[in-house]
KOLDREN-843762 format. One record per residue: residue number from 1; residue in three letters; x, z, y negated of N, C-alpha, C in turn. Coordinates in pm, whole numbers, always signed. Example, Ala and Ser with C-alpha at 12.3 -4.5 7.8 and 13.67 -1.06 7.14 Angstrom:
BEGIN
1 / ala / +1319 / +780 / +569 / +1230 / +780 / +450 / +1320 / +780 / +330
2 / ser / +1285 / +708 / +225 / +1367 / +714 / +106 / +1290 / +787 / -3
***
This chain:
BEGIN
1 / unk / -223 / +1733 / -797 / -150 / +1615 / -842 / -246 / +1531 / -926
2 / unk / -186 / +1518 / -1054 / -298 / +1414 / -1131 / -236 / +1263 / -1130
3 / unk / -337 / +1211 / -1063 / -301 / +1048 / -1037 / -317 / +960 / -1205
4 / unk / -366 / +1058 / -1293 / -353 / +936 / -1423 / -244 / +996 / -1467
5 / unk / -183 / +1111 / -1432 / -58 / +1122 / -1534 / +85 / +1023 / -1431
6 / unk / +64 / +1068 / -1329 / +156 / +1005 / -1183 / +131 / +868 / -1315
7 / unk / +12 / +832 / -1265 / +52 / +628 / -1306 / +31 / +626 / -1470
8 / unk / +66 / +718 / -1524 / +147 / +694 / -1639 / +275 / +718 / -1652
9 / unk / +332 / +771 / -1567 / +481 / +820 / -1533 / +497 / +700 / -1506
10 / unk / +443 / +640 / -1424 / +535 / +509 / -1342 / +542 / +383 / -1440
11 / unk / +402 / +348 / -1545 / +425 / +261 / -1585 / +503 / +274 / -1718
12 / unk / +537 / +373 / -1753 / +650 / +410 / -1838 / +796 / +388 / -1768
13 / unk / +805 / +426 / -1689 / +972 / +403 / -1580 / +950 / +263 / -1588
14 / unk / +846 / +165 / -1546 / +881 / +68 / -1492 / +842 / -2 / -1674
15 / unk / +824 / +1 / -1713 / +824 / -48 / -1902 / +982 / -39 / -1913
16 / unk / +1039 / +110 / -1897 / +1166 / +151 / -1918 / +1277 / +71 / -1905
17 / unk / +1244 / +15 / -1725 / +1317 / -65 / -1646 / +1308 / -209 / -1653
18 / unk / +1229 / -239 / -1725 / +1164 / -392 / -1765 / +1131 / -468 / -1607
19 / unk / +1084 / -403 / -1558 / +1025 / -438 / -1432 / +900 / -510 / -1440
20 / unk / +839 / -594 / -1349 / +753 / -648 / -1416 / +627 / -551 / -1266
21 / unk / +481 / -549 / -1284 / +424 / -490 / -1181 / +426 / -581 / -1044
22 / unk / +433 / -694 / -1044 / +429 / -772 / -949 / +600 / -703 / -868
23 / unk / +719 / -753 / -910 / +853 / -685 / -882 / +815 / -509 / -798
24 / unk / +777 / -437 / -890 / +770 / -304 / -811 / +645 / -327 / -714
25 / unk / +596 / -359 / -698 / +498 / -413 / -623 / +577 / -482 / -491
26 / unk / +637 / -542 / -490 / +759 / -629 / -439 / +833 / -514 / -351
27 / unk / +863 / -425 / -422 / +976 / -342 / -366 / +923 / -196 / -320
28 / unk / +755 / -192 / -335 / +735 / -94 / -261 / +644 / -172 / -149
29 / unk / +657 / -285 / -121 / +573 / -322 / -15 / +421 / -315 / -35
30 / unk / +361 / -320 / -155 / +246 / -320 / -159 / +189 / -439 / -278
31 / unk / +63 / -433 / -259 / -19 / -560 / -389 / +22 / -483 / -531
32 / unk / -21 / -646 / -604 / +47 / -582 / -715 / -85 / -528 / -791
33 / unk / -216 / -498 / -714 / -297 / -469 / -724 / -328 / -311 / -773
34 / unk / -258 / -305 / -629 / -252 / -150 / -559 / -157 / -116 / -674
35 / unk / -82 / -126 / -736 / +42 / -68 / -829 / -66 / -72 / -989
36 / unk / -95 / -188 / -983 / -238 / -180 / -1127 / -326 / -39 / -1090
37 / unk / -392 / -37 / -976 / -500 / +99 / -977 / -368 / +233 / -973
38 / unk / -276 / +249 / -945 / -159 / +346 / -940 / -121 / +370 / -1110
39 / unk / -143 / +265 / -1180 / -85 / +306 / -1321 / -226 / +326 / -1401
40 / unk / -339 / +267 / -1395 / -475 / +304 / -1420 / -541 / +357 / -1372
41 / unk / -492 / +481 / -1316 / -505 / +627 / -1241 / -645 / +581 / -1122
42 / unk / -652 / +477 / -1059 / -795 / +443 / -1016 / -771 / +398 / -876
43 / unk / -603 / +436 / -862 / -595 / +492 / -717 / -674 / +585 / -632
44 / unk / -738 / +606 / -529 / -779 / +685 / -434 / -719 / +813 / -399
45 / unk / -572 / +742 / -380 / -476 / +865 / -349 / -394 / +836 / -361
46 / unk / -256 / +906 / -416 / -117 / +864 / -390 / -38 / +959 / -274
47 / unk / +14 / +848 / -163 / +60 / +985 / -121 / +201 / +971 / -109
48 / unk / +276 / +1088 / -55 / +405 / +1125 / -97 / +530 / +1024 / -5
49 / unk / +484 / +936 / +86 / +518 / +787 / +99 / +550 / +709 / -44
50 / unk / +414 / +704 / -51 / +424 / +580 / -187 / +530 / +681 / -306
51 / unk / +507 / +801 / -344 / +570 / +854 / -413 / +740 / +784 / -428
52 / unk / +763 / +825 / -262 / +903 / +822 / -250 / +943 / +651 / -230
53 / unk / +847 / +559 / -275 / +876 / +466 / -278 / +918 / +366 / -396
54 / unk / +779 / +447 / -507 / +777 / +420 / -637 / +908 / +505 / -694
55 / unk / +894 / +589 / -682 / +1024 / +638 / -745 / +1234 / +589 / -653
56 / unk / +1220 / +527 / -538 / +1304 / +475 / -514 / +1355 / +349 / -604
57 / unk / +1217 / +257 / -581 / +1211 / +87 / -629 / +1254 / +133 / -805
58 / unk / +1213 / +259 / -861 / +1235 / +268 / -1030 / +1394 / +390 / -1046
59 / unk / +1419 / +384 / -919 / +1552 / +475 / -999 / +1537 / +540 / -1033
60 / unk / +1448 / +672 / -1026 / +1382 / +775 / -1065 / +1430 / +876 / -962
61 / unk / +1437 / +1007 / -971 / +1379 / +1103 / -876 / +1189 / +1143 / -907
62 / unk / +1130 / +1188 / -755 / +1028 / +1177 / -783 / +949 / +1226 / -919
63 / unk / +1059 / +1418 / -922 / +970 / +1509 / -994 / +978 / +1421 / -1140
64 / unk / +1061 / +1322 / -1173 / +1014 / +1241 / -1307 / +891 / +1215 / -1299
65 / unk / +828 / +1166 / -1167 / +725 / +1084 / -1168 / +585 / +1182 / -1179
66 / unk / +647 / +1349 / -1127 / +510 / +1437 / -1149 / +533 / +1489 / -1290
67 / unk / +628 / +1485 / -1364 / +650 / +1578 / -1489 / +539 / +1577 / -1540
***
């Protein structure tokens, strides 16, 4: 799993969605920190929790989010 393409997937969905990072941040229960290192691949790990969270909060199915 490549975490810089993952958090380029997401911050494209959430650009898409005019979401702001704080909002998805909001709606996956996490800082809007943690969603900054998730789209500037400088996450640790993503795991398939957060997956199914980020891609809930964006209206996505996940495999958008691994394409």
């Amino acid at each position: 799993m490549d975490k810089r393409r993952i958090g380029s997937r997401v911050a494209e969905w959430r650009t898409a969605r005019r979401i702001t990072a704080q909002e998805l941040a909001t709606r996956c229960g996490v800082s809007k920190e943690a969603i900054s290192e998730i789209e500037g691949g400088a996450a640790k790990r993503i795991t398939g929790r957060m997956l199914f969270l980020l891609a809930q909060a964006l209206r996505v199915r996940i495999f958008h989010l691994l394409e």
